[in-house]
PDB file of N, CA, C and O in Angstrom:
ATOM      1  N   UNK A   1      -4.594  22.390  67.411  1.00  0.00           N
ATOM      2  CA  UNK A   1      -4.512  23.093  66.141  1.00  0.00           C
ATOM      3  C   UNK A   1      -4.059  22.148  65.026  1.00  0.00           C
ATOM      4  O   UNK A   1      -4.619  21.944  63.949  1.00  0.00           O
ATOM      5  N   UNK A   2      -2.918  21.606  65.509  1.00  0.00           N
ATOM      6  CA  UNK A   2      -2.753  20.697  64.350  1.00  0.00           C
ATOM      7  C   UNK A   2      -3.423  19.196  63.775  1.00  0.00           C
ATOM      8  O   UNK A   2      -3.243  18.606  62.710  1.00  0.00           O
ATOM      9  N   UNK A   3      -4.503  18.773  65.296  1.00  0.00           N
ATOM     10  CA  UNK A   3      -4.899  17.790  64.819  1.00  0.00           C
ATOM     11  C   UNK A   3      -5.864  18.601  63.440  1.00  0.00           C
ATOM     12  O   UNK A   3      -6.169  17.837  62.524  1.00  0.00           O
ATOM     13  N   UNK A   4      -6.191  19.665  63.344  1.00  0.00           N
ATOM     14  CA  UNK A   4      -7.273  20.227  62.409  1.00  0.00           C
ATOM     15  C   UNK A   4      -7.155  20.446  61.094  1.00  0.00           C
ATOM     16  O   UNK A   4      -7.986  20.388  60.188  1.00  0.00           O
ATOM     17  N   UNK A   5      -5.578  20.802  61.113  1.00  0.00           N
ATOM     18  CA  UNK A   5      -4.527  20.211  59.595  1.00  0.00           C
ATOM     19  C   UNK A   5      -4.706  19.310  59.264  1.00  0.00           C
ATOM     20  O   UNK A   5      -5.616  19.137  58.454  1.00  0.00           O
ATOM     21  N   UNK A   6      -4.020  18.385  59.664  1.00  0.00           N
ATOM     22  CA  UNK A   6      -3.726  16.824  59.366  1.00  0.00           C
ATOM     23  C   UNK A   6      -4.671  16.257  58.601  1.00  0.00           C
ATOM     24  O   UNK A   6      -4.239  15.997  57.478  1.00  0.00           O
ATOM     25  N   UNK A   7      -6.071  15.894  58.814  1.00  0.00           N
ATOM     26  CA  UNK A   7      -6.838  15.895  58.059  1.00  0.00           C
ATOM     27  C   UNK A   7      -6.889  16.100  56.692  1.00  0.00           C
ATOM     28  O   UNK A   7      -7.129  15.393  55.713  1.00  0.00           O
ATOM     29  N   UNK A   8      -6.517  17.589  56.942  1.00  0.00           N
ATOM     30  CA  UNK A   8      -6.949  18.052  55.483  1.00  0.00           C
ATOM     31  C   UNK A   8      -5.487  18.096  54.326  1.00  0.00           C
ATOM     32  O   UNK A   8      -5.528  18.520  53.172  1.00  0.00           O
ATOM     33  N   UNK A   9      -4.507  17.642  54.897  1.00  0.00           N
ATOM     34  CA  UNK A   9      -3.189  17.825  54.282  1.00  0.00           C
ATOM     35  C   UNK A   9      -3.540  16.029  54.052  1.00  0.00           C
ATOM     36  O   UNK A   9      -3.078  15.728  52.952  1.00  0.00           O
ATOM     37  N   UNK A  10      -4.062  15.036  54.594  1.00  0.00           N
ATOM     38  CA  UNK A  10      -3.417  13.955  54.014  1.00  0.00           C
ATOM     39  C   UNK A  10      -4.961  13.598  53.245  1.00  0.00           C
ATOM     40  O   UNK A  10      -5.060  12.454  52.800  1.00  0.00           O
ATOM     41  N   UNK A  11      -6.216  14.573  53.068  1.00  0.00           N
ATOM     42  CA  UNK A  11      -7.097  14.282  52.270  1.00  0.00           C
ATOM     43  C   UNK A  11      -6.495  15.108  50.881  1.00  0.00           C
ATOM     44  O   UNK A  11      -6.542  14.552  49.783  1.00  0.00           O
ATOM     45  N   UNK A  12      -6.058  16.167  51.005  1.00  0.00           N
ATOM     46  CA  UNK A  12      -5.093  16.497  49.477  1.00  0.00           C
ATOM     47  C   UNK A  12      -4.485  16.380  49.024  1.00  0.00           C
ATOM     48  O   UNK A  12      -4.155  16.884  47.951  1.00  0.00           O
ATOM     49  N   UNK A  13      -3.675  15.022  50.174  1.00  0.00           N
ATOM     50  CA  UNK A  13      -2.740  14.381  49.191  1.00  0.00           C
ATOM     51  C   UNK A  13      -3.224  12.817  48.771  1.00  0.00           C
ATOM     52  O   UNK A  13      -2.361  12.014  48.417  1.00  0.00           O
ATOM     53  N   UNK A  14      -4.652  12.423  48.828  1.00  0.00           N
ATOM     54  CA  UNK A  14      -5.245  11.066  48.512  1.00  0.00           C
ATOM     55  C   UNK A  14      -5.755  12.063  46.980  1.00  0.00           C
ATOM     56  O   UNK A  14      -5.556  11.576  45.867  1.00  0.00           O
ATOM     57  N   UNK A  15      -6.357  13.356  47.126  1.00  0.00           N
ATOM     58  CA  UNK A  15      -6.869  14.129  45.945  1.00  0.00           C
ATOM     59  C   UNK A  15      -5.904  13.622  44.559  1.00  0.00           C
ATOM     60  O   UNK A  15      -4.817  14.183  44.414  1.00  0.00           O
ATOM     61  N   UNK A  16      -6.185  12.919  43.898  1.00  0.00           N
ATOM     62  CA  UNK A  16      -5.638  12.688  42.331  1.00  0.00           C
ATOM     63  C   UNK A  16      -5.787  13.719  41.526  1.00  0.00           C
ATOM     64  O   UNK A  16      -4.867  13.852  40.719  1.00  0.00           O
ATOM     65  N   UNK A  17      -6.723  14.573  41.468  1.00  0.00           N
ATOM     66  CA  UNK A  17      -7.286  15.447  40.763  1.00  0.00           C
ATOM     67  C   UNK A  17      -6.322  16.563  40.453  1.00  0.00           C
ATOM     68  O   UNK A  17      -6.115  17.094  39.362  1.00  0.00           O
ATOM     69  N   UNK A  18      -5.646  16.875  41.890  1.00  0.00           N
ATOM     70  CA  UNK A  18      -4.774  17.923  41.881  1.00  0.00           C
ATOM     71  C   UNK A  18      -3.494  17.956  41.517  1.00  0.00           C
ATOM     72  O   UNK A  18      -2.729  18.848  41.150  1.00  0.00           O
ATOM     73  N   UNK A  19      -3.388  16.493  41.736  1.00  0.00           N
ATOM     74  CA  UNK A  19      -2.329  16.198  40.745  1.00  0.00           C
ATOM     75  C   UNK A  19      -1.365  16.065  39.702  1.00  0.00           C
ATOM     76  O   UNK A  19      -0.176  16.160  39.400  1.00  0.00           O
ATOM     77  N   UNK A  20      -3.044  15.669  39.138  1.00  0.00           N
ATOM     78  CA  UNK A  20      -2.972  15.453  37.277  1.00  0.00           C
ATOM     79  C   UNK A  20      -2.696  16.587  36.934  1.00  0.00           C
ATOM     80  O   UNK A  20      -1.812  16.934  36.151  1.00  0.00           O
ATOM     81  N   UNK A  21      -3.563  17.333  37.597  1.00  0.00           N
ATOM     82  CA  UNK A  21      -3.512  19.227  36.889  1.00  0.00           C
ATOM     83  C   UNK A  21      -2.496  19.783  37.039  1.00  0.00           C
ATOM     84  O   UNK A  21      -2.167  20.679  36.261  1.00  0.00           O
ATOM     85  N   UNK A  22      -1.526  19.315  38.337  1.00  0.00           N
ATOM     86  CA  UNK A  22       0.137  19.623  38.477  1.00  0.00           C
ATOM     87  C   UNK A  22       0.557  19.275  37.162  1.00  0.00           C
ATOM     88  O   UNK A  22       0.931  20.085  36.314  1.00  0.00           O
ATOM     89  N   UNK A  23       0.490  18.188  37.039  1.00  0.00           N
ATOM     90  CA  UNK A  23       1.471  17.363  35.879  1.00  0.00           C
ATOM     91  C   UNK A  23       1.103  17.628  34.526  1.00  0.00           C
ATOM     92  O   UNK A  23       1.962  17.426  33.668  1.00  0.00           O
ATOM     93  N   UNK A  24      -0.508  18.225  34.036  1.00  0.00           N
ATOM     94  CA  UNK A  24      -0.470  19.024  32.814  1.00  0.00           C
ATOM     95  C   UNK A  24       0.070  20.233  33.010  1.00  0.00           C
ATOM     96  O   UNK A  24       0.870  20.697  32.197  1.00  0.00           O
ATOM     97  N   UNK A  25      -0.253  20.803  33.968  1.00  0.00           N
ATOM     98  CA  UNK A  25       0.575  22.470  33.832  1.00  0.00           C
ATOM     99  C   UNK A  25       2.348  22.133  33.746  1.00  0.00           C
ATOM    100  O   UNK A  25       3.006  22.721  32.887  1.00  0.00           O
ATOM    101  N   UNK A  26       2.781  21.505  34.359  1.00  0.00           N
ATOM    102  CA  UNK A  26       4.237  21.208  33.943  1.00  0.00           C
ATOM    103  C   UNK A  26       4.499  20.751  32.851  1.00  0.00           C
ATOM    104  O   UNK A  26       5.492  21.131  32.230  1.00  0.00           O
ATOM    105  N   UNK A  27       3.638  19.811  32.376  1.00  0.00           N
ATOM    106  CA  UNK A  27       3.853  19.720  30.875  1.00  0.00           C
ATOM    107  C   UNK A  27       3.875  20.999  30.196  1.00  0.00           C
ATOM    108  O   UNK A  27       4.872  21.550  29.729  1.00  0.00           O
ATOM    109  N   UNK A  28       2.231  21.575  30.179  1.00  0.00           N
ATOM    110  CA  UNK A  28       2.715  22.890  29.198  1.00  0.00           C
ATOM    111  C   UNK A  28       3.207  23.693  29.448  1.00  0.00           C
ATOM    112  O   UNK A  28       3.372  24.576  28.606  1.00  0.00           O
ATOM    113  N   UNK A  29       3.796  23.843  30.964  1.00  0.00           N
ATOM    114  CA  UNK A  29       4.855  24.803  30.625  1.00  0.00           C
ATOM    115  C   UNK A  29       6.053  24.847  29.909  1.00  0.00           C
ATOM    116  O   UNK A  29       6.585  25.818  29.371  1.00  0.00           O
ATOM    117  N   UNK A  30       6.612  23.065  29.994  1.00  0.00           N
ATOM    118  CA  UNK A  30       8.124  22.563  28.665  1.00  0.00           C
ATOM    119  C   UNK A  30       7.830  22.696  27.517  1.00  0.00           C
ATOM    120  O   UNK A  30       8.652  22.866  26.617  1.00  0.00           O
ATOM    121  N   UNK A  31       5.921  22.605  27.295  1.00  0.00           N
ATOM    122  CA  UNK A  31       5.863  22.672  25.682  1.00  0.00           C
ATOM    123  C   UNK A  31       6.194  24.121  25.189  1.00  0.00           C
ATOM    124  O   UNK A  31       6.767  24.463  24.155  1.00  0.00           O
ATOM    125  N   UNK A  32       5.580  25.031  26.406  1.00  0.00           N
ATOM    126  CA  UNK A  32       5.591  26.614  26.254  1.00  0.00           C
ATOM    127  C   UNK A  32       7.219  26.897  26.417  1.00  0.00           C
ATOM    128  O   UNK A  32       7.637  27.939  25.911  1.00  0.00           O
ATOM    129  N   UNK A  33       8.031  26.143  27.004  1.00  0.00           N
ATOM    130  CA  UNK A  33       9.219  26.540  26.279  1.00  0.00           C
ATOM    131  C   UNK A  33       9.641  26.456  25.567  1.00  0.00           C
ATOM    132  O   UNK A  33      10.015  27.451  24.946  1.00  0.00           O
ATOM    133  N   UNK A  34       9.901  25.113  25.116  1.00  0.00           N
ATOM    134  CA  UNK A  34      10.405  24.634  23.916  1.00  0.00           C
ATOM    135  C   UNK A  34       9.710  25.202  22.531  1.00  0.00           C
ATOM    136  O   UNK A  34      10.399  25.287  21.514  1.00  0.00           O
ATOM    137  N   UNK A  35       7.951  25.691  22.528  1.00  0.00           N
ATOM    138  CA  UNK A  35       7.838  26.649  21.319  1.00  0.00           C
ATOM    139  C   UNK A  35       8.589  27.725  21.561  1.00  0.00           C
ATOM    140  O   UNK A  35       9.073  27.924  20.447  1.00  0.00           O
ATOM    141  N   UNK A  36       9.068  28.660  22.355  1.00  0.00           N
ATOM    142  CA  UNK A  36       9.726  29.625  22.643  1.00  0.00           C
ATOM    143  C   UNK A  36      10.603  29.580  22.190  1.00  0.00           C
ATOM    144  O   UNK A  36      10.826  30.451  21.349  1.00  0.00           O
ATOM    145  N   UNK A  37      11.515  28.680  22.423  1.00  0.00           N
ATOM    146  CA  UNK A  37      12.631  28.594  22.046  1.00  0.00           C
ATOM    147  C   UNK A  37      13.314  28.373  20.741  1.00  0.00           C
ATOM    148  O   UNK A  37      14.473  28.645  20.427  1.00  0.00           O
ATOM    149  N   UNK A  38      12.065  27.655  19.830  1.00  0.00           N
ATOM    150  CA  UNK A  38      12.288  27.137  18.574  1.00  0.00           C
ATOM    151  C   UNK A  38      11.919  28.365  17.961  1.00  0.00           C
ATOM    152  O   UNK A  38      12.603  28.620  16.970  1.00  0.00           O
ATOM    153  N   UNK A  39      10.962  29.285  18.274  1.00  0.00           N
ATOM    154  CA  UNK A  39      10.176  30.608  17.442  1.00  0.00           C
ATOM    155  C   UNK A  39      11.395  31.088  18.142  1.00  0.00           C
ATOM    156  O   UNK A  39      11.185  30.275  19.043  1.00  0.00           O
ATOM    157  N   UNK A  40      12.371  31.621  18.496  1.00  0.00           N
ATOM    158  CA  UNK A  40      13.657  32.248  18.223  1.00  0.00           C
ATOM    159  C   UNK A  40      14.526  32.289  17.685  1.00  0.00           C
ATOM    160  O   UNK A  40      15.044  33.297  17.204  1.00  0.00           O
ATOM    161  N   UNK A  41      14.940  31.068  17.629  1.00  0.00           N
ATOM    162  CA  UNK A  41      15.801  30.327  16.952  1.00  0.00           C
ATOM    163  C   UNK A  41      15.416  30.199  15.799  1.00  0.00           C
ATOM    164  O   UNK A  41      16.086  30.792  14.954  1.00  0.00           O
ATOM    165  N   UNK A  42      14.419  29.532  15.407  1.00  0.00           N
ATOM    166  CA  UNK A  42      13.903  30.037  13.613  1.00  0.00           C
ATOM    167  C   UNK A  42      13.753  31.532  13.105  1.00  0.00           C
ATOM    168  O   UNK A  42      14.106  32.125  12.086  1.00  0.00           O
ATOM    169  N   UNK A  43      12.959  31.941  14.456  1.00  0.00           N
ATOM    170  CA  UNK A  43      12.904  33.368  14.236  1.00  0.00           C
ATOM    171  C   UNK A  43      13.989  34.346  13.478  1.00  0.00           C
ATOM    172  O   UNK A  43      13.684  34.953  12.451  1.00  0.00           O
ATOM    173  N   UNK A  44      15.102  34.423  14.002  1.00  0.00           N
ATOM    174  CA  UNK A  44      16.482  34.630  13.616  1.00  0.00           C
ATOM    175  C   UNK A  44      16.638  34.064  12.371  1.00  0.00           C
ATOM    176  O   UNK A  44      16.321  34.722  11.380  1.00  0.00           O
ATOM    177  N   UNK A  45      17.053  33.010  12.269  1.00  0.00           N
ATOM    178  CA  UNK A  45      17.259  32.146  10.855  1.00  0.00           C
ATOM    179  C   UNK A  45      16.205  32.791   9.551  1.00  0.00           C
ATOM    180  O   UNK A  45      16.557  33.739   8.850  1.00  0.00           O
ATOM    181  N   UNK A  46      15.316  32.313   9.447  1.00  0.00           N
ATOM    182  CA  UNK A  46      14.294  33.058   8.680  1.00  0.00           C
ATOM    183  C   UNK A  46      14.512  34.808   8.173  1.00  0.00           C
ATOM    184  O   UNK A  46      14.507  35.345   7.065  1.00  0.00           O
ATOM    185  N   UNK A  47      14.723  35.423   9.809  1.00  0.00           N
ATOM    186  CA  UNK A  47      14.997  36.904   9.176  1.00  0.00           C
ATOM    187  C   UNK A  47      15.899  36.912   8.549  1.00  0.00           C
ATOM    188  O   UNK A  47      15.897  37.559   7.502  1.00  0.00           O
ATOM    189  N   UNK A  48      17.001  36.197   8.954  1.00  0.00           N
ATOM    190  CA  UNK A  48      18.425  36.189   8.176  1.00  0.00           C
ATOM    191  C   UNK A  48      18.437  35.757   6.590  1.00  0.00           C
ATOM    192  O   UNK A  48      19.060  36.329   5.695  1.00  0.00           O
ATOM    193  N   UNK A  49      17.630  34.658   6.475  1.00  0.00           N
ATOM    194  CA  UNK A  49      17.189  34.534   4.820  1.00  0.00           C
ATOM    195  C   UNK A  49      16.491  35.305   4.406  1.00  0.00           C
ATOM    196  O   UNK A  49      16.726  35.549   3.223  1.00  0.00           O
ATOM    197  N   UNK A  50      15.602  35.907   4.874  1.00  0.00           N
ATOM    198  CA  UNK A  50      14.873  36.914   4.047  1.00  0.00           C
ATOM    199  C   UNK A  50      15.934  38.491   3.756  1.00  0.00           C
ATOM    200  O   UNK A  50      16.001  39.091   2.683  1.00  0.00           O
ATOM    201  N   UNK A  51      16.545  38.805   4.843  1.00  0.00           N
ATOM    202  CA  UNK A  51      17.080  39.738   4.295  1.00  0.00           C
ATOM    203  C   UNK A  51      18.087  39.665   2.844  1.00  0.00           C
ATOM    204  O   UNK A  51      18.140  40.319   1.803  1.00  0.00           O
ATOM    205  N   UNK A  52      18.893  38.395   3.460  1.00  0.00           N
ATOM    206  CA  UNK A  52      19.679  37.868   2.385  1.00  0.00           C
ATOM    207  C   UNK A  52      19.332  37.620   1.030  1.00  0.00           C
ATOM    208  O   UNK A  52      19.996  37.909   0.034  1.00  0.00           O
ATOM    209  N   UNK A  53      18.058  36.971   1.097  1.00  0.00           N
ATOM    210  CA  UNK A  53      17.189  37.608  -0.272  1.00  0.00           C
ATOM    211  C   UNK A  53      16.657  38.982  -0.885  1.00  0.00           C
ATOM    212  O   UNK A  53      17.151  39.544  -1.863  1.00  0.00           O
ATOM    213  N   UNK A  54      15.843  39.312  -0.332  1.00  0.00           N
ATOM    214  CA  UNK A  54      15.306  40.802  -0.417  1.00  0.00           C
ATOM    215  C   UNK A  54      15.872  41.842   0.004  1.00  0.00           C
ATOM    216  O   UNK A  54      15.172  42.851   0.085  1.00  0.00           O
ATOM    217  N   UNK A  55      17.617  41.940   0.485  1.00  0.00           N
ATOM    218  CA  UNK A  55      17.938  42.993   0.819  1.00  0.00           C
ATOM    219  C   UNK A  55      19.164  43.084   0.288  1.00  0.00           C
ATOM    220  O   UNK A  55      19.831  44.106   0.446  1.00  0.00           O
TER     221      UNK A  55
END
């Protein structure tokens, strides 16, 4: 059984392909935080001036 693995676990890990695509999705997921985090944080700020103006 396991010689039938082996194979295919050390041909997906020669795969580069799957890789890269790891390492963009981890990227955008920090970018997808870090906009998150900044559209809150401004978010807040902003409402807070606007009320302070217009209210």
């Amino acid at each position: 059984m396991l010689d039938h693995i082996r194979p295919l676990v050390l041909a997906t890990l020669r795969n580069r392909k799957g890789v890269t695509a790891a390492e963009y999705a981890v990227l955008a997921v920090g970018i997808v935080i870090a906009v998150s985090a900044a559209a809150v944080t401004l978010g807040t700020t902003i409402s807070s001036k606007f009320a302070s103006i217009f209210g």
